[in-house]
C-alpha positions in Angstrom: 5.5 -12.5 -0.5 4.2 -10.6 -3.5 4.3 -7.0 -5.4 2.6 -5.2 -7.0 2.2 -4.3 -10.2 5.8 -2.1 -11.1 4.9 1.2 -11.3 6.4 4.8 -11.9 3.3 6.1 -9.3 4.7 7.0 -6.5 1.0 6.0 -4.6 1.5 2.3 -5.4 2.0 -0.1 -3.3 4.1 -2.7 -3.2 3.0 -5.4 -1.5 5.3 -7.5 1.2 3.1 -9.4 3.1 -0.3 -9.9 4.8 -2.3 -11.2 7.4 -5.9 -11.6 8.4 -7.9 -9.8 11.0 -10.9 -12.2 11.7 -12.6 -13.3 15.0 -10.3 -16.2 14.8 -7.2 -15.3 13.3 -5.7 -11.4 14.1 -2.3 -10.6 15.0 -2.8 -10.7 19.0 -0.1 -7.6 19.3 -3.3 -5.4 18.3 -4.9 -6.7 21.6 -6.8 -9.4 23.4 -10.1 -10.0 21.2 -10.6 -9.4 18.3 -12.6 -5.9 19.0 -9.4 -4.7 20.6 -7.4 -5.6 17.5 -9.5 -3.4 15.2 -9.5 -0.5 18.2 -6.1 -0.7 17.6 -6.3 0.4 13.7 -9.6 2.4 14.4 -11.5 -0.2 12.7 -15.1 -1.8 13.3 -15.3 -4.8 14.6 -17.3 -6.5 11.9 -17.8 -10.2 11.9 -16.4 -10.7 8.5 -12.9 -9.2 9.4 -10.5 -7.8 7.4 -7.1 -8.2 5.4 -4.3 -6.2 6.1 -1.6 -5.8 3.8 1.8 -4.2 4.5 3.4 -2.6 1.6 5.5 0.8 1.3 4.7 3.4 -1.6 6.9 4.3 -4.1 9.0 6.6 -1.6 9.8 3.5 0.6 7.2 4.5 3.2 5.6 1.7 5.3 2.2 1.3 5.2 -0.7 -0.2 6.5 -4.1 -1.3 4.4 -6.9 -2.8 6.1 -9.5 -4.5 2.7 -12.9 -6.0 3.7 -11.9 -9.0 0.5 -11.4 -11.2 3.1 -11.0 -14.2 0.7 -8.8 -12.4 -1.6 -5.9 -12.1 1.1 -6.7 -15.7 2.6 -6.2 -16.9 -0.9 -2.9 -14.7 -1.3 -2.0 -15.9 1.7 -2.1 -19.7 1.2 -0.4 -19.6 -1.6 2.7 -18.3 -0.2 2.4 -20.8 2.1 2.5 -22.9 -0.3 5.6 -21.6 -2.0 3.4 -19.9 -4.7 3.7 -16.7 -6.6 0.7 -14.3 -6.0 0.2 -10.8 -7.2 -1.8 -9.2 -4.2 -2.9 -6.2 -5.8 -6.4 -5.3 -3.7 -8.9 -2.7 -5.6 -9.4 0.3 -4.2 -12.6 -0.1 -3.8 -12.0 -2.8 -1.3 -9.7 -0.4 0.3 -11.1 0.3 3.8 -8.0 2.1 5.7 -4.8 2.7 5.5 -2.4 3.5 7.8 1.1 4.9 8.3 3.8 2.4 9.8 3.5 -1.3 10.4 2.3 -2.8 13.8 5.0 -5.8 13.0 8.1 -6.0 12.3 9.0 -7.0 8.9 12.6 -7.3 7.1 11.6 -7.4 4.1 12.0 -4.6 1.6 10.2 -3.7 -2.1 13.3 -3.9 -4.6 13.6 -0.5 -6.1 12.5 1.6 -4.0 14.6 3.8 -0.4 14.2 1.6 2.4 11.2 1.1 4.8 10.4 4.3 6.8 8.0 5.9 8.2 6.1 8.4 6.2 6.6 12.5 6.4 3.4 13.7 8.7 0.4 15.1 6.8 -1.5 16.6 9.6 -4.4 14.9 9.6 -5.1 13.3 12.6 -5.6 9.3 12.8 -8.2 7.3 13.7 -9.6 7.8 17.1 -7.5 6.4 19.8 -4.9 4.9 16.9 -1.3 6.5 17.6 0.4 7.1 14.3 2.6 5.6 12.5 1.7 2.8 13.6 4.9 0.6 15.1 5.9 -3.2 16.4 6.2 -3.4 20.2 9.9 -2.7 21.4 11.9 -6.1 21.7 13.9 -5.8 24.4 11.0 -4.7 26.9 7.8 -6.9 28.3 4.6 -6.0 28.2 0.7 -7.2 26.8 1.6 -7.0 23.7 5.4 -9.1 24.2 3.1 -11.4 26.3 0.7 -12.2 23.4 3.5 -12.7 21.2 5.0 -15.3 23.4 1.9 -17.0 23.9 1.9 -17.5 20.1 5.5 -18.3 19.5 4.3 -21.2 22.4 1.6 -22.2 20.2 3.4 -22.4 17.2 6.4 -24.5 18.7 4.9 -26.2 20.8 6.6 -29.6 21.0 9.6 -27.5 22.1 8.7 -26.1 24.8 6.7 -29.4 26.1 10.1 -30.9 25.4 11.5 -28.4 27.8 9.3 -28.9 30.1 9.7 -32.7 30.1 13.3 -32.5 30.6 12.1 -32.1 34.1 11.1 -35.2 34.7 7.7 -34.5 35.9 4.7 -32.4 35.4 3.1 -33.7 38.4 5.4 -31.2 40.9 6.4 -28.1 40.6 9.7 -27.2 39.6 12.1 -24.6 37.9 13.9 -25.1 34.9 16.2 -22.5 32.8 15.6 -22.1 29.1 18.2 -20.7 26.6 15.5 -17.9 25.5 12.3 -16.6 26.4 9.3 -17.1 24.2 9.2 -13.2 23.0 12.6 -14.1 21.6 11.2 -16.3 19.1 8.2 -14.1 18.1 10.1 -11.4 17.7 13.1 -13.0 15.8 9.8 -13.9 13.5 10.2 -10.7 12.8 13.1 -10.2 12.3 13.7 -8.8 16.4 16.1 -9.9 18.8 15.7 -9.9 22.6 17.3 -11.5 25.5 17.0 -15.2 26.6 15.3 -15.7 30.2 13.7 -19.0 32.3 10.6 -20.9 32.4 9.2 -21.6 35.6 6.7 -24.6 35.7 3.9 -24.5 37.6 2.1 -27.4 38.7 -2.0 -27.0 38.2 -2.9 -28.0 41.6 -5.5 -30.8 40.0 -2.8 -34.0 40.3 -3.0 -36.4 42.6 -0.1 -37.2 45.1 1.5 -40.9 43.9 3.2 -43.8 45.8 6.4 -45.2 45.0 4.7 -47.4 42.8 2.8 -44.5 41.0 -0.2 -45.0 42.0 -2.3 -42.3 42.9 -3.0 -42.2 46.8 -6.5 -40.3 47.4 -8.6 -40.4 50.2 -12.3 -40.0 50.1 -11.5 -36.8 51.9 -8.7 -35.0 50.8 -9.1 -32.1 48.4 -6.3 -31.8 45.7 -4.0 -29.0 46.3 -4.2 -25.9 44.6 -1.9 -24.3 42.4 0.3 -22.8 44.7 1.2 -19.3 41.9 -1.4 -16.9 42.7 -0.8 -15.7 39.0 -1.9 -19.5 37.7 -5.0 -19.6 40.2 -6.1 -16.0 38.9 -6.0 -17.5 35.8 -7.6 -20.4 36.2 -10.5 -19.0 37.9 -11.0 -15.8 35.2 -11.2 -18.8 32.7 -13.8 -21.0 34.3 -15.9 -17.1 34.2 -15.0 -17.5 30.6 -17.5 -20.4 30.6 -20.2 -18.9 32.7 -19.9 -15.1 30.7 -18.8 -15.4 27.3 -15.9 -12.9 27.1 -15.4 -10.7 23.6 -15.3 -12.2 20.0 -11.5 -13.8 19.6 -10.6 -13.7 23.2 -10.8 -17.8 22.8 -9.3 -18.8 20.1 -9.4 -22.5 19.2 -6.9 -24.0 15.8 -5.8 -27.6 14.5 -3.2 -29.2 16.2 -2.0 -32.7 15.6 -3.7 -35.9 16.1 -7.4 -34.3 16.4 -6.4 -32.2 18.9 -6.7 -28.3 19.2 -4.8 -25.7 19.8 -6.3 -23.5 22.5 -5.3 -19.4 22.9 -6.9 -16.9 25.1 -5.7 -14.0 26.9 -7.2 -11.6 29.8 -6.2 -8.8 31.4 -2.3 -9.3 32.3 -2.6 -12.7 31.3 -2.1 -15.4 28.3 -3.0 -18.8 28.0 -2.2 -21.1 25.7 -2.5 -25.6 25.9 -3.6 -28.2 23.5 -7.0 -29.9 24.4 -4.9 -33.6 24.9 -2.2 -32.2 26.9 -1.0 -29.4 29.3 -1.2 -25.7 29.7 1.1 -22.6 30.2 0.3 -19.1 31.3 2.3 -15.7 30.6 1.7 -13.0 32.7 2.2 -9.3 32.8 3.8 -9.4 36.8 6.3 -12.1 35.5 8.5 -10.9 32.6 9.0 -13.5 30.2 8.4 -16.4 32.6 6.2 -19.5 31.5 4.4 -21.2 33.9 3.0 -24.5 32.8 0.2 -25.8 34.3 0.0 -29.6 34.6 -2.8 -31.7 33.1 -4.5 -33.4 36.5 -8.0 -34.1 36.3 -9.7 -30.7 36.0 -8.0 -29.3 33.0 -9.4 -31.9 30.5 -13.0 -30.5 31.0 -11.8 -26.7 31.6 -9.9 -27.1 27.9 -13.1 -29.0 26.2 -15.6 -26.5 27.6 -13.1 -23.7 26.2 -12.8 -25.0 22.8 -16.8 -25.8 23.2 -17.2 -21.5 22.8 -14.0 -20.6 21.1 -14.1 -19.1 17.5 -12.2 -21.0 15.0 -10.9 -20.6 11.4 -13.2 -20.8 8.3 
Protein backbone atom coordinates (compact mmCIF):
# COMPACT_ATOMS: atom_id res chain seq x y z
CA UNK A 1 0.00 0.00 0.00
CA UNK A 2 0.87 3.61 -0.71
CA UNK A 3 -0.25 7.45 -0.17
CA UNK A 4 -0.17 10.10 -1.56
CA UNK A 5 1.42 13.02 -1.37
CA UNK A 6 0.24 14.67 2.34
CA UNK A 7 -1.77 17.35 1.65
CA UNK A 8 -4.00 20.09 3.41
CA UNK A 9 -6.47 19.72 0.05
CA UNK A 10 -9.25 18.22 0.92
CA UNK A 11 -9.63 16.73 -3.02
CA UNK A 12 -6.42 14.56 -2.53
CA UNK A 13 -6.36 11.29 -2.56
CA UNK A 14 -4.87 9.11 -0.57
CA UNK A 15 -4.07 6.18 -2.06
CA UNK A 16 -4.65 2.51 -0.28
CA UNK A 17 -4.56 0.20 -2.81
CA UNK A 18 -5.17 -0.90 -6.47
CA UNK A 19 -5.93 -3.37 -8.88
CA UNK A 20 -6.05 -3.85 -12.59
CA UNK A 21 -8.98 -4.02 -14.89
CA UNK A 22 -7.56 -5.75 -18.07
CA UNK A 23 -9.02 -8.57 -20.36
CA UNK A 24 -7.03 -10.83 -18.22
CA UNK A 25 -6.85 -9.56 -14.83
CA UNK A 26 -10.25 -7.62 -13.36
CA UNK A 27 -11.76 -8.05 -10.11
CA UNK A 28 -14.47 -10.82 -11.23
CA UNK A 29 -17.09 -9.15 -8.50
CA UNK A 30 -17.65 -6.43 -11.35
CA UNK A 31 -18.95 -9.49 -13.47
CA UNK A 32 -18.20 -12.33 -15.79
CA UNK A 33 -15.95 -10.82 -18.72
CA UNK A 34 -14.24 -8.30 -18.70
CA UNK A 35 -17.01 -5.99 -20.71
CA UNK A 36 -19.25 -6.65 -17.69
CA UNK A 37 -16.58 -5.46 -15.28
CA UNK A 38 -16.36 -2.05 -16.95
CA UNK A 39 -20.47 -2.01 -17.22
CA UNK A 40 -20.16 -2.18 -13.81
CA UNK A 41 -18.11 1.22 -13.38
CA UNK A 42 -19.72 2.72 -16.66
CA UNK A 43 -16.56 2.28 -18.33
CA UNK A 44 -15.60 1.16 -22.05
CA UNK A 45 -14.42 -1.87 -22.62
CA UNK A 46 -11.12 -0.93 -24.18
CA UNK A 47 -8.54 -3.56 -24.85
CA UNK A 48 -5.83 -1.75 -22.95
CA UNK A 49 -7.82 -1.75 -19.61
CA UNK A 50 -7.58 0.22 -16.89
CA UNK A 51 -6.16 0.82 -13.21
CA UNK A 52 -8.29 1.37 -10.42
CA UNK A 53 -7.13 2.91 -7.38
CA UNK A 54 -9.05 3.07 -4.06
CA UNK A 55 -8.26 5.97 -2.00
CA UNK A 56 -10.54 8.31 0.30
CA UNK A 57 -10.19 12.34 0.01
CA UNK A 58 -9.26 14.41 2.61
CA UNK A 59 -12.83 14.01 4.47
CA UNK A 60 -12.25 10.17 4.77
CA UNK A 61 -14.65 9.48 1.81
CA UNK A 62 -14.03 6.22 -0.21
CA UNK A 63 -13.47 6.52 -3.60
CA UNK A 64 -13.04 4.95 -6.66
CA UNK A 65 -10.50 6.06 -9.75
CA UNK A 66 -10.46 4.28 -12.85
CA UNK A 67 -6.63 5.67 -15.00
CA UNK A 68 -6.01 4.44 -18.54
CA UNK A 69 -1.73 4.36 -17.19
CA UNK A 70 -2.07 0.89 -17.19
CA UNK A 71 1.62 0.32 -16.53
CA UNK A 72 1.93 2.85 -13.96
CA UNK A 73 -0.47 0.83 -11.47
CA UNK A 74 1.04 -2.66 -12.73
CA UNK A 75 4.34 -1.17 -11.70
CA UNK A 76 2.81 0.19 -8.29
CA UNK A 77 1.43 -2.89 -7.89
CA UNK A 78 4.44 -5.19 -8.09
CA UNK A 79 6.18 -3.43 -5.96
CA UNK A 80 4.05 -3.88 -3.10
CA UNK A 81 4.16 -7.24 -3.81
CA UNK A 82 7.31 -7.17 -3.43
CA UNK A 83 7.39 -5.47 -0.08
CA UNK A 84 8.26 -2.11 -1.73
CA UNK A 85 7.37 1.44 -0.98
CA UNK A 86 5.52 3.16 -4.01
CA UNK A 87 4.02 6.57 -4.12
CA UNK A 88 0.99 5.97 -6.52
CA UNK A 89 0.09 9.35 -7.21
CA UNK A 90 -1.77 9.10 -10.97
CA UNK A 91 -1.97 12.54 -13.05
CA UNK A 92 -4.98 13.84 -13.58
CA UNK A 93 -4.76 13.76 -16.87
CA UNK A 94 -4.69 10.02 -16.75
CA UNK A 95 -7.77 10.28 -14.60
CA UNK A 96 -10.66 8.62 -16.53
CA UNK A 97 -13.49 8.19 -13.74
CA UNK A 98 -14.00 8.27 -10.44
CA UNK A 99 -16.45 6.97 -8.42
CA UNK A 100 -18.08 7.11 -4.96
CA UNK A 101 -17.58 3.95 -2.70
CA UNK A 102 -15.41 0.88 -3.22
CA UNK A 103 -16.71 -2.27 -5.06
CA UNK A 104 -14.26 -4.29 -2.34
CA UNK A 105 -13.90 -4.41 0.81
CA UNK A 106 -10.83 -2.91 2.20
CA UNK A 107 -9.71 -2.43 6.04
CA UNK A 108 -7.36 -0.24 5.48
CA UNK A 109 -7.61 3.38 6.36
CA UNK A 110 -5.37 6.77 5.25
CA UNK A 111 -3.67 7.93 8.67
CA UNK A 112 -5.04 11.29 9.32
CA UNK A 113 -7.93 11.54 8.01
CA UNK A 114 -12.17 10.38 9.69
CA UNK A 115 -12.65 6.97 8.76
CA UNK A 116 -13.79 5.36 5.39
CA UNK A 117 -17.35 6.38 4.37
CA UNK A 118 -19.21 6.94 1.83
CA UNK A 119 -19.43 10.37 0.37
CA UNK A 120 -22.41 13.12 1.01
CA UNK A 121 -24.67 12.85 -2.43
CA UNK A 122 -24.00 15.52 -5.02
CA UNK A 123 -26.90 14.98 -7.30
CA UNK A 124 -25.43 14.19 -10.22
CA UNK A 125 -26.42 11.06 -11.44
CA UNK A 126 -23.73 8.10 -12.10
CA UNK A 127 -22.77 6.44 -14.96
CA UNK A 128 -25.43 4.76 -16.86
CA UNK A 129 -26.51 1.54 -15.19
CA UNK A 130 -23.70 2.06 -12.28
CA UNK A 131 -25.64 2.26 -8.73
CA UNK A 132 -23.81 4.67 -6.53
CA UNK A 133 -21.62 4.56 -4.15
CA UNK A 134 -20.42 1.96 -5.31
CA UNK A 135 -20.20 -1.17 -2.54
CA UNK A 136 -18.62 -4.89 -1.86
CA UNK A 137 -21.20 -7.65 -2.23
CA UNK A 138 -22.86 -8.53 1.27
CA UNK A 139 -20.89 -11.40 3.07
CA UNK A 140 -23.14 -13.37 4.59
CA UNK A 141 -25.45 -13.78 1.41
CA UNK A 142 -24.62 -15.91 -2.04
CA UNK A 143 -24.94 -14.77 -5.16
CA UNK A 144 -22.74 -14.11 -8.84
CA UNK A 145 -20.78 -12.04 -7.46
CA UNK A 146 -20.04 -14.35 -3.91
CA UNK A 147 -19.69 -17.12 -6.51
CA UNK A 148 -16.91 -15.35 -8.53
CA UNK A 149 -15.21 -14.67 -5.39
CA UNK A 150 -15.06 -18.20 -4.39
CA UNK A 151 -13.94 -19.34 -7.59
CA UNK A 152 -10.94 -17.06 -7.04
CA UNK A 153 -10.27 -17.79 -3.40
CA UNK A 154 -10.21 -21.66 -5.17
CA UNK A 155 -7.68 -20.53 -7.59
CA UNK A 156 -5.62 -18.84 -5.29
CA UNK A 157 -5.42 -21.77 -2.61
CA UNK A 158 -5.63 -24.28 -4.60
CA UNK A 159 -3.53 -27.06 -3.03
CA UNK A 160 -6.01 -26.71 -0.16
CA UNK A 161 -8.86 -27.48 -1.41
CA UNK A 162 -7.30 -30.43 -3.73
CA UNK A 163 -6.12 -31.46 -0.37
CA UNK A 164 -9.66 -31.55 0.80
CA UNK A 165 -10.78 -33.15 -1.83
CA UNK A 166 -8.14 -35.92 -1.54
CA UNK A 167 -8.96 -36.60 1.96
CA UNK A 168 -11.59 -38.55 0.25
CA UNK A 169 -9.75 -41.04 -1.01
CA UNK A 170 -10.85 -40.85 -4.55
CA UNK A 171 -11.70 -38.58 -7.35
CA UNK A 172 -12.83 -41.40 -9.44
CA UNK A 173 -16.47 -41.62 -7.46
CA UNK A 174 -18.56 -39.35 -6.28
CA UNK A 175 -18.77 -38.44 -2.84
CA UNK A 176 -19.59 -35.79 -0.06
CA UNK A 177 -17.26 -34.33 2.18
CA UNK A 178 -17.72 -31.39 4.91
CA UNK A 179 -15.33 -28.46 4.91
CA UNK A 180 -14.70 -26.17 7.86
CA UNK A 181 -15.66 -23.03 5.47
CA UNK A 182 -16.89 -22.25 2.24
CA UNK A 183 -14.75 -20.60 -0.33
CA UNK A 184 -16.56 -17.01 -0.06
CA UNK A 185 -15.32 -17.19 3.47
CA UNK A 186 -11.84 -16.91 2.30
CA UNK A 187 -12.38 -14.17 -0.39
CA UNK A 188 -14.17 -12.21 1.66
CA UNK A 189 -11.94 -12.45 4.87
CA UNK A 190 -9.35 -11.12 1.94
CA UNK A 191 -11.15 -8.44 2.63
CA UNK A 192 -11.40 -8.10 5.56
CA UNK A 193 -15.30 -9.99 5.54
CA UNK A 194 -16.46 -12.74 7.54
CA UNK A 195 -19.19 -15.30 6.50
CA UNK A 196 -20.26 -18.66 7.55
CA UNK A 197 -18.48 -22.01 6.92
CA UNK A 198 -20.52 -24.54 4.69
CA UNK A 199 -19.60 -28.17 2.61
CA UNK A 200 -18.11 -29.14 -0.55
CA UNK A 201 -19.74 -31.63 -2.41
CA UNK A 202 -17.48 -33.53 -5.06
CA UNK A 203 -18.75 -34.36 -8.07
CA UNK A 204 -17.36 -36.89 -10.22
CA UNK A 205 -16.93 -35.73 -14.11
CA UNK A 206 -18.55 -38.60 -15.65
CA UNK A 207 -15.27 -39.19 -18.02
CA UNK A 208 -13.44 -42.06 -15.59
CA UNK A 209 -13.49 -45.32 -16.23
CA UNK A 210 -14.91 -48.04 -13.79
CA UNK A 211 -11.59 -50.12 -12.23
CA UNK A 212 -11.13 -53.68 -10.89
CA UNK A 213 -9.85 -54.62 -7.68
CA UNK A 214 -6.59 -54.48 -9.14
CA UNK A 215 -7.13 -50.84 -10.57
CA UNK A 216 -7.27 -51.48 -13.69
CA UNK A 217 -9.59 -49.88 -15.82
CA UNK A 218 -12.34 -52.35 -17.17
CA UNK A 219 -13.88 -50.94 -20.57
CA UNK A 220 -15.59 -52.62 -23.09
CA UNK A 221 -15.45 -51.74 -26.76
CA UNK A 222 -19.07 -50.75 -26.11
CA UNK A 223 -19.74 -49.15 -23.03
CA UNK A 224 -20.04 -45.33 -22.92
CA UNK A 225 -18.53 -43.71 -19.72
CA UNK A 226 -21.08 -42.41 -17.44
CA UNK A 227 -22.10 -39.02 -17.30
CA UNK A 228 -21.84 -36.69 -14.55
CA UNK A 229 -24.65 -37.44 -12.75
CA UNK A 230 -25.21 -33.19 -11.26
CA UNK A 231 -27.18 -31.62 -13.82
CA UNK A 232 -25.46 -28.35 -12.57
CA UNK A 233 -21.83 -30.00 -13.67
CA UNK A 234 -23.28 -31.36 -17.11
CA UNK A 235 -24.71 -27.74 -17.79
CA UNK A 236 -21.46 -26.68 -17.25
CA UNK A 237 -19.57 -28.86 -19.03
CA UNK A 238 -21.57 -28.62 -22.15
CA UNK A 239 -21.77 -24.37 -22.02
CA UNK A 240 -17.95 -24.79 -22.01
CA UNK A 241 -17.34 -27.14 -24.90
CA UNK A 242 -19.81 -23.99 -26.79
CA UNK A 243 -17.00 -21.93 -25.34
CA UNK A 244 -14.81 -23.60 -27.98
CA UNK A 245 -17.10 -23.64 -30.84
CA UNK A 246 -18.33 -19.53 -30.12
CA UNK A 247 -15.81 -17.58 -28.45
CA UNK A 248 -17.62 -16.07 -25.52
CA UNK A 249 -16.69 -12.21 -24.36
CA UNK A 250 -13.15 -10.85 -23.72
CA UNK A 251 -12.01 -12.25 -19.99
CA UNK A 252 -14.75 -14.75 -19.67
CA UNK A 253 -11.64 -17.38 -20.04
CA UNK A 254 -9.13 -16.45 -18.09
CA UNK A 255 -5.91 -18.48 -18.23
CA UNK A 256 -2.61 -17.54 -15.30
CA UNK A 257 0.73 -19.45 -14.16
CA UNK A 258 0.45 -22.09 -11.95
CA UNK A 259 3.13 -24.36 -10.84
CA UNK A 260 5.17 -26.84 -12.70
CA UNK A 261 4.16 -25.26 -16.35
CA UNK A 262 0.78 -25.66 -15.70
CA UNK A 263 -2.02 -23.02 -15.88
CA UNK A 264 -4.44 -21.81 -13.97
CA UNK A 265 -7.77 -21.93 -15.78
CA UNK A 266 -11.01 -19.41 -14.64
CA UNK A 267 -14.19 -18.91 -16.45
CA UNK A 268 -17.57 -18.13 -15.41
CA UNK A 269 -21.15 -18.21 -17.30
CA UNK A 270 -24.39 -17.49 -16.40
CA UNK A 271 -24.99 -18.96 -12.71
CA UNK A 272 -21.87 -20.65 -13.04
CA UNK A 273 -17.88 -20.65 -12.15
CA UNK A 274 -15.27 -22.72 -13.12
CA UNK A 275 -12.06 -22.95 -12.08
CA UNK A 276 -9.07 -26.24 -12.61
CA UNK A 277 -5.47 -26.34 -13.44
CA UNK A 278 -4.60 -27.71 -16.99
CA UNK A 279 -2.60 -30.91 -15.17
CA UNK A 280 -5.26 -31.69 -12.79
CA UNK A 281 -8.98 -31.45 -11.88
CA UNK A 282 -11.82 -29.11 -11.92
CA UNK A 283 -14.47 -27.55 -9.67
CA UNK A 284 -17.63 -25.68 -10.41
CA UNK A 285 -19.75 -23.02 -8.23
CA UNK A 286 -23.06 -22.48 -9.04
CA UNK A 287 -25.79 -19.94 -8.36
CA UNK A 288 -28.60 -22.99 -7.40
CA UNK A 289 -26.09 -24.34 -4.87
CA UNK A 290 -24.98 -21.79 -2.24
CA UNK A 291 -21.49 -22.15 -1.40
CA UNK A 292 -21.18 -25.71 -2.54
CA UNK A 293 -18.04 -26.92 -4.68
CA UNK A 294 -18.36 -29.53 -6.92
CA UNK A 295 -15.19 -30.97 -8.22
CA UNK A 296 -15.17 -32.50 -11.29
CA UNK A 297 -12.72 -35.37 -11.74
CA UNK A 298 -9.97 -35.50 -14.37
CA UNK A 299 -11.03 -38.77 -16.62
CA UNK A 300 -10.13 -38.72 -20.04
CA UNK A 301 -12.15 -35.80 -21.53
CA UNK A 302 -11.15 -32.98 -19.30
CA UNK A 303 -7.42 -32.97 -20.41
CA UNK A 304 -8.40 -31.82 -23.99
CA UNK A 305 -11.55 -29.63 -22.76
CA UNK A 306 -8.80 -27.63 -20.35
CA UNK A 307 -6.01 -27.41 -23.25
CA UNK A 308 -8.57 -26.27 -25.85
CA UNK A 309 -9.76 -23.59 -23.10
CA UNK A 310 -6.41 -22.33 -22.27
CA UNK A 311 -5.79 -22.60 -26.34
CA UNK A 312 -8.46 -19.10 -26.42
CA UNK A 313 -8.16 -17.77 -22.99
CA UNK A 314 -6.69 -14.22 -22.44
CA UNK A 315 -3.67 -14.16 -20.31
CA UNK A 316 -1.55 -11.61 -18.39
CA UNK A 317 1.06 -9.29 -20.23
Amino acid sequence: MAGTEESADDDALYVLTAVLLTPAQFPSVLGDDYPQACGALGLEPYARGYGLVFGQDGDGARWTVAVDDVSLVAVAIASWDCGMEYDLSPPERTVVSALPGWPVALAVAAPGVPDPHDPEPDGEPGPQGVELPLTPPDAESWGPAQRRLGADEIALQWAIWREQFDSDGSEDAPAEEDTDADPSDDAADSDDSAADGDSAEAEDSGEDAATDTDGAPETTDTEEPPKPSHPGVQRVLKELHGYLASPPPLGRIRSSFAPGGARTLRADGPGWSFVARTDDIAFILLDEEPAEVLPVGRGTELPGLLRSLDEIAVRPA
